[in-house]
N, C-alpha and C positions, 0 to 999 in steps of 0.2 A: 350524647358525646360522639366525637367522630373518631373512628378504629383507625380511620385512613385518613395521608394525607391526600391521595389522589386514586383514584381507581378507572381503572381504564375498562369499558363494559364491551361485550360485544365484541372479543377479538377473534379472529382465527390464526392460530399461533402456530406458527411453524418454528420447531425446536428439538434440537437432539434425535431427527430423525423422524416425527410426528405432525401431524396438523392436527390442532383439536382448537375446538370454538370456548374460549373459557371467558371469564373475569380476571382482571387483576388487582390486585390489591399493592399500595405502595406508602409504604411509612419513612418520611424524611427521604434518604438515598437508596432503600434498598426495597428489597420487592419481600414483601411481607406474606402473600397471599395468591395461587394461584389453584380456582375453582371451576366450577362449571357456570358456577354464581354464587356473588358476592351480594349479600344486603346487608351490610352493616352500613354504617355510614362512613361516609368522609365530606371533607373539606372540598372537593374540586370533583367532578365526574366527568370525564367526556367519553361519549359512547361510539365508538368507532364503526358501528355499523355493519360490522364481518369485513373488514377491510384486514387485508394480511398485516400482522405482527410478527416481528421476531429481534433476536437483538441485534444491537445496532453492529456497523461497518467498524471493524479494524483494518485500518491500512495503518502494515509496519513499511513503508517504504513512500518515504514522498520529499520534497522540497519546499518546504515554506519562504526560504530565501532571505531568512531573518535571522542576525543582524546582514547589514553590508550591500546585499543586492535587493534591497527592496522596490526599485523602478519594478523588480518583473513578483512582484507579491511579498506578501509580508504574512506574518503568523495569525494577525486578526484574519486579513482578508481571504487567506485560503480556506483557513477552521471555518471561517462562517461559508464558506461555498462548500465545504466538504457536510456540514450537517445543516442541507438543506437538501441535499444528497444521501441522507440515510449514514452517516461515517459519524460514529461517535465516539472514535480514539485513533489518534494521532503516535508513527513514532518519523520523527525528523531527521535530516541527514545532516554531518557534519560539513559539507563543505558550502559554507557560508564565508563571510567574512570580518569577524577572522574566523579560520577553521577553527570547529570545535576540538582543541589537542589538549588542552590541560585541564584541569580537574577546575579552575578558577574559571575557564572558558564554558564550561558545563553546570556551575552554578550560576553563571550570569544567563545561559539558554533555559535553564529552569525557571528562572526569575520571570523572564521574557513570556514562559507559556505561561505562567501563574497571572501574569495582568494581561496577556493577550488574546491567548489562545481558546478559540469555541470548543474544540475538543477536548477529549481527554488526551493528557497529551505523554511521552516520554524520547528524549535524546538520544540520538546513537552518537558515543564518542569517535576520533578520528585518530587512526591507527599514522603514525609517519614513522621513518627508517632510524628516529634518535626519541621516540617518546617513551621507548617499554615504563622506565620507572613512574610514569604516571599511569600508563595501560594497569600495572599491577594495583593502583589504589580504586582502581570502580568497584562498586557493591554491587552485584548480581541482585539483591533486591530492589536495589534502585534505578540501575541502566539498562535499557533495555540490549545493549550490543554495543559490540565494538567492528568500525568500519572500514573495512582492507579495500581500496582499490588496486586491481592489477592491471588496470586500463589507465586512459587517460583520467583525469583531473583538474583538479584547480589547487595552488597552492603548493604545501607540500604534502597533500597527502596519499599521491602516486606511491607506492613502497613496492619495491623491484628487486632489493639488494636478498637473498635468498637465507645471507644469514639474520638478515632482519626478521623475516618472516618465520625462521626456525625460532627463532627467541618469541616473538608474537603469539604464534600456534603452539608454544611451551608453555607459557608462564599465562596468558591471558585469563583473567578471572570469570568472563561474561560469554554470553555465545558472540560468536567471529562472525560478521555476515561480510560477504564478497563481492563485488562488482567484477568477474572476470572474463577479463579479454586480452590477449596475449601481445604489447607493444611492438617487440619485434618485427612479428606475423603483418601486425598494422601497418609500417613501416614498410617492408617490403610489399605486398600488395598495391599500397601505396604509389610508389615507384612503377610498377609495373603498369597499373590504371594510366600514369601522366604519361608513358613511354607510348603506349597503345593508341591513345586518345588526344585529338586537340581540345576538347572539349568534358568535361566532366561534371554532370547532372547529379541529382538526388539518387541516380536509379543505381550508381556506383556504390551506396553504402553497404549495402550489404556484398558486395565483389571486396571494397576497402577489407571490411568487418566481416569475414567471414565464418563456416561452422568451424573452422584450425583453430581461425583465431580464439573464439572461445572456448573450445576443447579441451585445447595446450594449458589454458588459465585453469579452467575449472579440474581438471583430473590431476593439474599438481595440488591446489588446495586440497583435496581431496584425499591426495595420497600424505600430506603433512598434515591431517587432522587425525589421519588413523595411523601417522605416528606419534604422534601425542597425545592423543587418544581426545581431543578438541571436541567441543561442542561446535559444531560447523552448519549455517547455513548461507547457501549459494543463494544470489537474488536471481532475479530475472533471466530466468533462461528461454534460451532463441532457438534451439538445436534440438534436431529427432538425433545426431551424433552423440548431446550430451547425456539423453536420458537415461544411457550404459552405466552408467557410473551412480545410479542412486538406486534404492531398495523399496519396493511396493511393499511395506508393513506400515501397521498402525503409525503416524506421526507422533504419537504420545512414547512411542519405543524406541525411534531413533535418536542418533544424536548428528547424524548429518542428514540434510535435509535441504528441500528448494522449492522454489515457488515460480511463478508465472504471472507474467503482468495482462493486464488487459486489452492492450494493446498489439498484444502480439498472439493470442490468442483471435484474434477480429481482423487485423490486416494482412496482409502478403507484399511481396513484392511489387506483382501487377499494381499496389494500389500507389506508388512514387506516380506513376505517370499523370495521373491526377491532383496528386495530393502533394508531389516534391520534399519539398523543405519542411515543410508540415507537418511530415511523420518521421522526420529523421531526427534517430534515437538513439543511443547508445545502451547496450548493445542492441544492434540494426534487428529492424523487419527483415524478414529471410523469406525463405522460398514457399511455397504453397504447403508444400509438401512437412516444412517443416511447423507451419502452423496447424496440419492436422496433424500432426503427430502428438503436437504438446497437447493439443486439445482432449487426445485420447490417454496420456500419459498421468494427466490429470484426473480423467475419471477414472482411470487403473489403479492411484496412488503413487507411483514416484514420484510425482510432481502434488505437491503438498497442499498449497493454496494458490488465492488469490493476491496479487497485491496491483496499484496504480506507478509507482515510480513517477506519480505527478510530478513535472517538472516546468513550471513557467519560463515562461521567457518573452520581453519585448517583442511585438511582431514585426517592427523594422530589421529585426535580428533576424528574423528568419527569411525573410525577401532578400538577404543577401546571396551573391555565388557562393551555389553549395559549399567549397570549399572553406570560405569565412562563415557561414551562418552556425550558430549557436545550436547544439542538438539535445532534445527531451518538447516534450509535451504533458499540456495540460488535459489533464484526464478525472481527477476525483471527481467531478460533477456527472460523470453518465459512466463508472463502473460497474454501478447498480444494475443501469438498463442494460449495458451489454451484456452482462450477465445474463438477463434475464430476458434476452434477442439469443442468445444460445440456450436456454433452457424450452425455448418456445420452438426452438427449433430441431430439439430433440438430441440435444449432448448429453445435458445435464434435468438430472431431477429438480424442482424447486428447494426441496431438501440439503441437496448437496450443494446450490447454489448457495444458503445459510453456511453452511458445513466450511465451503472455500473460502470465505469474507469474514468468517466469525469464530467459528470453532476451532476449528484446526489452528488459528495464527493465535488463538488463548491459550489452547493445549502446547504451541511449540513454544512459545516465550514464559510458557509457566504465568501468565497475567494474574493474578489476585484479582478474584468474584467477578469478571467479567466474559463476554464471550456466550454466553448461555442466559436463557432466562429459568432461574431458578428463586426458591423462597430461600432467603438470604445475600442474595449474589446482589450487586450494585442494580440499579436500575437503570439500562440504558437500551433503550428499545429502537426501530426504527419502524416506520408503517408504508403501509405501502400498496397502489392500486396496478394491479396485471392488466388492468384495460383503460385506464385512461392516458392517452397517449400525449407525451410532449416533443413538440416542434422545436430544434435547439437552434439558436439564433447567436451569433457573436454579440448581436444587443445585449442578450439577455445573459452572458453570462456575467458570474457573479466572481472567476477569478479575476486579479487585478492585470494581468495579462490580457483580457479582451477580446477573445480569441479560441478556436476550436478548430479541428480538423473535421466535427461532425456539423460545422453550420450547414443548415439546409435542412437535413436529414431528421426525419421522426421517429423515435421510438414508439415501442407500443405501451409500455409502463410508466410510471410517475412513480417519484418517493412524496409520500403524504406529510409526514411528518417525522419527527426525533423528540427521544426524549433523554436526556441527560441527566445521572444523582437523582430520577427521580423529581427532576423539572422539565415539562413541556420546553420546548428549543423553537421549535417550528411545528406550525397546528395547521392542514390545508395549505401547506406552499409557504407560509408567513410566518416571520420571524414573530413570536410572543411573548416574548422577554428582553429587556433592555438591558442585562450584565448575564457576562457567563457563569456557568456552576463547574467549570471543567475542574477538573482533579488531577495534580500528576500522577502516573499509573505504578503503581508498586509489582511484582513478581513475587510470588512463590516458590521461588527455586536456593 
């Protein structure tokens, strides 16, 4: 008889801080057995060769564009570009169309990742300046956050008015994540650039969107969670200014907290003159100075994880005058390797690379059995070769966007494979399974 449904032979596992070459052992969804070696039998074996193991990619921070905007990607087709990429849980942003605002809009996005979605997936609801009485019906077991823009948007989920936000960061039952960047500050920059200039390029985003601008946003968040004492975290921070305002302790200790996108960790300003519209994001690519800062804020601890803030969009959208083109980029399919093009290059340990993509963003959202490879925990692994290198091609990518700001360019890594519940996803680059196993993602908190 077989003990297993699947064992995976020959790994080297890097996890919670370790690399050790073991066996794995996996029953149904969860990981039953983890040895030096495994002889029992199972059902399925693949032997990996000593190829790196560890668990798979959570990115809390992305756009799948689904329902409403699906010309620039949909929830099948990013999840399937994302765990082909090593990302094996999904949390989605509310401003789709319609915004995610009502609890009825949020059962219908659940429905949506239950038939669609390759990852494992979970909703961040959308915070607006008239929702609170639904804000107060989310189950922290079930949502992963609640979505406050203090910047631009879509919709109505811009929330500006200050006593909205007191009611928000009072009463909100779920952790509060931010998008902040200070309107005003925008606006007037703004003005000042058109006055200066007949002409205004990509290279003005970060002059538009500067460190005030997000400063002003983040340090009143900041200061209204520690007066309601709010479970708070900041997304995507741009600024060596903002890193003042957060605490280098354990991520499993705080209750406010921030992360760093991949993007902004890897470009600078110099890189607009090249790249334009291409890397224009909200909130902007900044100064040199400001991308080593995060880089090292990061490996100090106030800056918490990793995230992508994948955002598609039509490329005729972005070939527009900076001023009309659409801002975010498509990023889930080579987070991994940037990662792991800074780990090579001597930021980060391969360790804490797992640590930023996986651990940390389990430990902050309190995720239920995922995040770690442990005996009991789900099974969702990713595999991965440090010396096989891919050539990234706008052919070849897999967002429905069609598009990259790294076409050309080679990394040094490859993601091998994903495994998902404990189902193979993708074995050597190729999809192995004709229906997904995703799971919505529960919380322990």
């Amino acid at each position: 008889m077989s003990n297993f449904d699947l064992v995976l032979k020959n790994c080297l596992l890097i996890n919670e801080g370790q690399e050790s070459a073991v066996d794995i052992g996996i029953k149904k969804d969860r990981i039953e057995k983890i040895a030096s070696e495994i002889r029992e039998g199972s059902k399925q074996v693949i032997d990996l060769e000593g190829k790196h193991t560890a668990p798979g990619i959570i990115d809390d921070q992305v756009h799948f564009r689904d329902p409403g905007l699906t010309e620039k990607g949909d929830i099948r087709s990013e999840s399937l570009a994302a765990v082909h990429s090593g990302v094996t849980s999904t949390f989605d942003m509310p401003n789709v169309n319609p915004n995610t605002t009502t609890m009825e809009l949020l059962a219908e996005r659940n429905q949506l990742g239950a038939e669609k979605s390759w990852t494992n997936y979970s909703y961040y609801f959308g915070a607006t300046e008239t929702n609170l009485e639904e804000i107060k019906k989310l189950d922290p077991k079930e949502t992963c956050g609640l979505k406050v823009f203090m910047g631009t948007s879509t919709g109505t989920l811009l929330v500006e008015d200050d006593n909205a936000l007191e009611q928000i960061f009072k009463h909100c039952p779920v952790t509060i994540v931010t998008h902040c960047e200070d309107n005003d500050t925008m606006k007037a920059n703004l003005e000042k650039v058109k006055l200066e200039n007949e002409e205004i390029d990509a290279s003005f985003h970060p002059v538009i969107k500067d460190d005030i601008c997000c400063y002003r946003s983040s340090s009143k968040v900041i200061d209204l969670a520690k007066k309601h004492g709010s479970d708070l975290h900041v997304l995507h921070l741009t600024t060596e200014k903002e890193i003042e305002l957060f605490d280098n302790i354990a991520t499993k200790d705080k209750k406010i907290t921030c992360e760093v996108c991949v993007h902004h960790l890897w470009f600078d300003e110099r890189d607009y003159g090249e790249l334009g519209n291409l890397i224009v994001c909200n909130p902007a690519i900044k100064k040199e100075s400001d991308r080593n800062a995060l880089r090292e804020a990061l490996k100090e601890g106030y800056i918490d994880f990793v995230a992508t803030d994948h955002a598609p969009h039509v490329f005729e959208d972005k070939k527009l005058p900076y001023l009309e083109a659409s801002a975010g980029i498509p990023l889930i399919e080579h987070s991994f390797q940037i990662m792991i093009e800074l780990h090579k290059q001597g930021y980060y340990s391969l360790s804490e690379v797992i640590s930023y993509m996986s651990h940390k963003v389990a430990d902050r959202f309190s995720i239920k059995d995922r995040g770690y490879i442990r005996e009991g925990y789900k099974a969702d692994f990713m595999i991965f070769d440090l010396n096989k290198e891919t050539l990234v091609s706008n052919e070849t990518e897999l967002t429905k966007c069609g598009w990259t700001p790294f076409n050309g360019k080679t990394f040094s890594s490859s993601v091998y494979g994903t495994i998902i519940n404990g189902q193979p996803i993708v074995i050597d680059g190729k999809l192995v399974i004709d229906k997904t196993v995703s799971e919505k993602l529960k919380f322990d908190r």
